[in-house]
N, C-alpha and C positions, 0 to 999 in steps of 0.2 A: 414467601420463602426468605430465609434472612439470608444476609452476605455473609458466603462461607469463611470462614476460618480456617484458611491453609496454611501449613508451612513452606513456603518457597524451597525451602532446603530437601523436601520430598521431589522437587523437582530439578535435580543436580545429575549431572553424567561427567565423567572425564570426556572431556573433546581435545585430544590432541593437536597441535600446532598442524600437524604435517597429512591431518586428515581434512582442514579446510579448505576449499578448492581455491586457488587462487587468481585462477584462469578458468574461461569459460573453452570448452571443447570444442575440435575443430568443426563438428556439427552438433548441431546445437538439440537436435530431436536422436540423439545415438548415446544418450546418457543413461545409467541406470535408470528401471522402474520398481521401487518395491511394490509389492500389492499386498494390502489388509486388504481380507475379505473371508467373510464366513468364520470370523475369528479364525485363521489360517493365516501363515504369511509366505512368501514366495517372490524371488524375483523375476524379472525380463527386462526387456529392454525398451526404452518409452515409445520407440515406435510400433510398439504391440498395444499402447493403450486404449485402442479404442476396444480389442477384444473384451477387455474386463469391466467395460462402460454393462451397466445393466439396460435394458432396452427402452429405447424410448426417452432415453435424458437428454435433461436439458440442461446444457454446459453454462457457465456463467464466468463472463472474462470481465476485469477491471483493464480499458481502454486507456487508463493513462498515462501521460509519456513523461519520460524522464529530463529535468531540464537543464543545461550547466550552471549547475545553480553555484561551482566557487569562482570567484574573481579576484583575479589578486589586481594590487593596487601597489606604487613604490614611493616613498616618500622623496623630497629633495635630500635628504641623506642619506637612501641608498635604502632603508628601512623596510619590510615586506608586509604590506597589511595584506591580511586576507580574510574576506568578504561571502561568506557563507547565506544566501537566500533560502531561507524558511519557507516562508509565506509571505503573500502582500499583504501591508498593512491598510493602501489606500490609492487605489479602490480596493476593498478586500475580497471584491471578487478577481478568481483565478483569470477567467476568459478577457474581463476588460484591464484589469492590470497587465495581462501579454500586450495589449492593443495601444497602450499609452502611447504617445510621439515625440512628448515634450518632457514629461518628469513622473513618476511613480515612487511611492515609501513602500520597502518590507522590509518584515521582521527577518534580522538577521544574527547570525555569531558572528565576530570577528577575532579573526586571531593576531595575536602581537597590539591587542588593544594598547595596552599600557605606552607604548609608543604614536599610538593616534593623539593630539593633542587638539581636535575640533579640529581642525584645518580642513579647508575641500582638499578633497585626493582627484587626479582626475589619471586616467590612461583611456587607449585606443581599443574600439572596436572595428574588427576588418569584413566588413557589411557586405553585401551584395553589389550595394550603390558607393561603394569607396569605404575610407577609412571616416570613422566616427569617434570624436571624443568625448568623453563622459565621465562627470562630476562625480563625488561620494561624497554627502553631508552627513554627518551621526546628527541625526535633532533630536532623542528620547533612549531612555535605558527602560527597559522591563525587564526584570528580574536579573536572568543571565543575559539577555538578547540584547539587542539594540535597535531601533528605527534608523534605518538608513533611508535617505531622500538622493535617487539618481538621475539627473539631468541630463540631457542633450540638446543640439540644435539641427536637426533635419525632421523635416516632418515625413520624409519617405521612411523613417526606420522607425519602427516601434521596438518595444523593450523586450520581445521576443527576438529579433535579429539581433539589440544588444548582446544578449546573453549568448547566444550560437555564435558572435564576432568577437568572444572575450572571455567566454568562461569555459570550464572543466567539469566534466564528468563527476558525479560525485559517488564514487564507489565506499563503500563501505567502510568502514574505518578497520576492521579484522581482518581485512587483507595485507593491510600491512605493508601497501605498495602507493606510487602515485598512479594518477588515471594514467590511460595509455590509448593510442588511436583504437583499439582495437577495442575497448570498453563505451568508444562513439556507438559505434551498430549491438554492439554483444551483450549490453545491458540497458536494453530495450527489448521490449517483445515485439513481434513484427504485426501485432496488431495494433500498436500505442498509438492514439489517435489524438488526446488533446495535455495541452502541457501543464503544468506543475506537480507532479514528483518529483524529493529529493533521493528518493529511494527507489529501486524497481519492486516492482509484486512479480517476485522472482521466480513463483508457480509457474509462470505465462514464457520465462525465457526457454522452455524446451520445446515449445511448438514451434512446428517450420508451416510454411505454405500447403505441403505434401500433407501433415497431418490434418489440418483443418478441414482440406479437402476431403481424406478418406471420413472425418466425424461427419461432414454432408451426407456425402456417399449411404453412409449409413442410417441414417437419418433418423440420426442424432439434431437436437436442437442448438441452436448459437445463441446467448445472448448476451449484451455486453452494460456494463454500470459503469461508473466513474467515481473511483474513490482516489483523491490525490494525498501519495502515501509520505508522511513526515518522517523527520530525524528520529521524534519519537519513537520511531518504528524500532531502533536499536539501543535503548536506555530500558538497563535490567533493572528487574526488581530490588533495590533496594532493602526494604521494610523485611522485617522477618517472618510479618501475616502478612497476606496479599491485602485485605482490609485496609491496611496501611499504604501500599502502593495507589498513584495517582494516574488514572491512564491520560496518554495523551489525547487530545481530539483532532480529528480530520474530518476532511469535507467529500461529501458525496452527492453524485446526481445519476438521475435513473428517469426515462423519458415515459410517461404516463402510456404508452403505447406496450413498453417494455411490462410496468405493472400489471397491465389487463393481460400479457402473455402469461406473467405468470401464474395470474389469477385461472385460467383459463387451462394450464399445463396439469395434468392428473397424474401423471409420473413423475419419475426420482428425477429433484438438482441436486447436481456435481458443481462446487463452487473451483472454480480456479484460483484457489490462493487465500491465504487469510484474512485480505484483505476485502477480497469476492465475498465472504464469507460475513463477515461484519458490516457491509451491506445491506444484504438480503435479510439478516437478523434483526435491523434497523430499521428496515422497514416495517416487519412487525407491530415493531414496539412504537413507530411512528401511528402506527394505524391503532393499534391500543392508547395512547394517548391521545387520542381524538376523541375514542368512544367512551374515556371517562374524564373528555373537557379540560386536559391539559393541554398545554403549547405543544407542535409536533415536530420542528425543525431542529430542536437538539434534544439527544439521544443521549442520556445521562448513563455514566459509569457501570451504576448498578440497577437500570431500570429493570434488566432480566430475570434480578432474581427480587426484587422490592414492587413491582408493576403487578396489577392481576395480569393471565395469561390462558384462560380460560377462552377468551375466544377464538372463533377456527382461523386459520391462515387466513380463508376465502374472505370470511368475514371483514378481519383486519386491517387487509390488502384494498378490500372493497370502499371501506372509513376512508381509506386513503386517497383513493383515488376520486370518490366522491368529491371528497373536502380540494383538491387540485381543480378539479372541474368549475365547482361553486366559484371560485379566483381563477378561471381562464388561467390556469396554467397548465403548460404543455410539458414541462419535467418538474419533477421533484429534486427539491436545493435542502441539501440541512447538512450537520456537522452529527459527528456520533463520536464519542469516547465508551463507547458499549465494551465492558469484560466479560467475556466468553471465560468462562474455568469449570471446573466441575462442580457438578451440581446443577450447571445449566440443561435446561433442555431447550434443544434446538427444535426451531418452529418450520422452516423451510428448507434449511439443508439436509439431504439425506448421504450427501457423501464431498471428499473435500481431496484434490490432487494440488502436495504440498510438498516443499523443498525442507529441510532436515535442518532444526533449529538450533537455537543457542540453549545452553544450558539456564536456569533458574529467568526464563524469559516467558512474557505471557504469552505469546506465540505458542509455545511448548505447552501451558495452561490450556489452551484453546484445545489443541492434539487432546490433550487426557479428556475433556469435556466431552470431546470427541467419541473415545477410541477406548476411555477410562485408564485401568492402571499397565494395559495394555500396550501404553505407546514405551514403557521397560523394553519389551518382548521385540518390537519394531524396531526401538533403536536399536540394541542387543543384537538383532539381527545384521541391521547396516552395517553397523562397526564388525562385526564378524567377516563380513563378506565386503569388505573392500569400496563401502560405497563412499563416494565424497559430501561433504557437509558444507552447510549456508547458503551463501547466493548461487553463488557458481555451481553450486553440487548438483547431487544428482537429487529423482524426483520419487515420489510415492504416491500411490492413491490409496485414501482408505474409505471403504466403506463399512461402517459397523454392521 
């Protein structure tokens, strides 16, 4: 299948200022639901979501937590650097760069660079075990980014307590606000379990305790993956063909127990989120690169439409899990920048509960792959009827 040929400009809506949510609601499961379903659209209110689950699903939530990833820094003249964390560069795994004690590199932005002149920056983290202070060296430039190298001296704190004794919430930049205590709890899902996003998978913020429970109840299935969500997440398309756009890559993991579930699951997945979604699609295409003796732990741009795709899910999933087993490994670790747009066909997801995108974003590409030329008709709807858009908004399930 070649890579399609879209114009980004097909995928345009006016989104007014005063319809993006700026704040999350004072409960967080009592926000609009729209429902696509049966090509039909209709709203309710998200705590009716489990009615419009089709039976027997198995739900799929992205477990990870959001981290203070700005830090600001103040020079001896008074000067404000701020310290934006990416990603670790070294270790560039997520789990043992939180663990550091002594010093860790990532990839960062910095703002009011031009006033950094190499000098160490150093301020206070206010830790569990007292007050900690902690260095900032720039040692490398990539592209826009920079390697930052963070220091300390306690070995009771690792670079996870750093950051929770010093850094800020990173809400979204189209809010248009700074963070605030109440964006600590609010942009996080109360299932977030292990750390590095600079973004939430903002699907997940409408579920409360209450709802997870009634999706048991019903039983519905749980299951959860770990894709840790980038800045990426919010940089539009550019290019005037999508062809031209570069997707960003992130890193995900999914415990070989969880695979065999779904190998094993004969009913509809509900992915939670786009980012749930680009997952489970990854996997796929992990398992297809196995079975025609390519590398499998990254997940290229456009393998879903340039890959064969002929073999069944079970099959796929099965390559996969094999190939983990053969190397004694208990999860699967890889990176994917996989585009979802139209054209695609999805291999595992049969339906997808997602928060109301930005305009000419592939986010919103994803939706039409989805839903086709129908997510017009969707949004058209929402903006009619009063719903709120982006992080904070409100939610939709669709099932084609």
């Amino acid at each position: 299948m070649p890579v399609p040929e879209i114009n980004i400009s097909d995928f345009n809506y006016h989104l007014p200022d005063e319809r993006i949510a700026k704040y999350p609601l004072a409960n967080r499961d009592e926000s609009n639901l729209l429902v696509y379903k049966n090509l039909s659209v209709n709203h309710t209110n998200f705590k009716n979501l489990t009615e419009y689950l089709p039976d027997n699903t198995m739900l799929v939530f992205n477990n990870t937590r959001v981290i203070r990833a700005r830090i600001h820094f103040f020079k001896s003249t008074g000067a404000k650097i701020e310290i934006f964390c990416l990603e670790p560069h070294s270790p560039s795994d997520a789990a043992m760069a939180f663990q550091q004690t002594h010093e860790v590199e990532w990839v960062c932005l910095v703002g009011n660079l031009k006033k950094w002149k190499g000098e160490t920056l150093s301020a206070v983290a206010n830790t569990a075990v007292g007050d900690v202070e902690v260095s900032a060296l720039l040692t490398d430039r990539i592209n826009d980014a920079c390697i930052i190298k963070f220091s300390w001296k306690n070995q009771h704190v690792n670079f996870a307590d750093i950051l929770e004794g010093m850094g800020q919430t990173p809400i979204p930049p189209y809010l248009n606000r700074k963070s605030e205590i109440i964006d600590t709890e609010r942009y996080q899902t109360v299932y977030s379990k292990l750390n590095g996003s600079v973004a939430a998978p903002t699907a997940g913020l409408h579920f409360s305790e209450a709802i997870l429970k009634k999706i048991e109840e019903q039983n519905h299935k749980r299951l959860e993956i770990t894709l840790h969500v980038g800045a990426g997440t919010f940089q539009p398309v550019k290019s005037e063909k999508i062809s031209g756009h570069a997707m960003h890559t992130e890193q995900f993991e999914i415990s070989c127990t969880s695979i065999e579930k779904l190998i094993n699951h004969n009913n509809p997945v509900v992915a939670v989120g786009t980012t749930s979604v680009r997952t489970l699609e990854s996997l796929y295409y992990a398992g297809v690169r196995i079975i025609n003796g390519l590398p499998y732990n990254k997940i290229e741009q456009w393998d879903g439409f340039e890959l064969p795709s002929d073999a069944s899910v079970k099959c796929a999933l099965t390559s996969l899990l094999n190939q983990l087993k053969r190397s004694n490994e208990d999860s699967f670790k890889a990176s994917t920048s996989i585009m979802i747009a139209p054209g695609y066909k999805f291999k595992i997801v049969h339906g997808l509960i997602t928060n109301f995108h930005q305009p000419k974003s592939t986010l919103l590409l994803l939706i039409s792959a989805l839903i086709g030329d129908n997510w017009k008709e969707v949004y058209e709807y929402a903006m009619n009827n009063d719903f709120r858009f982006l992080s904070y908004g409100d939610s939709s399930i669709l099932i084609p």
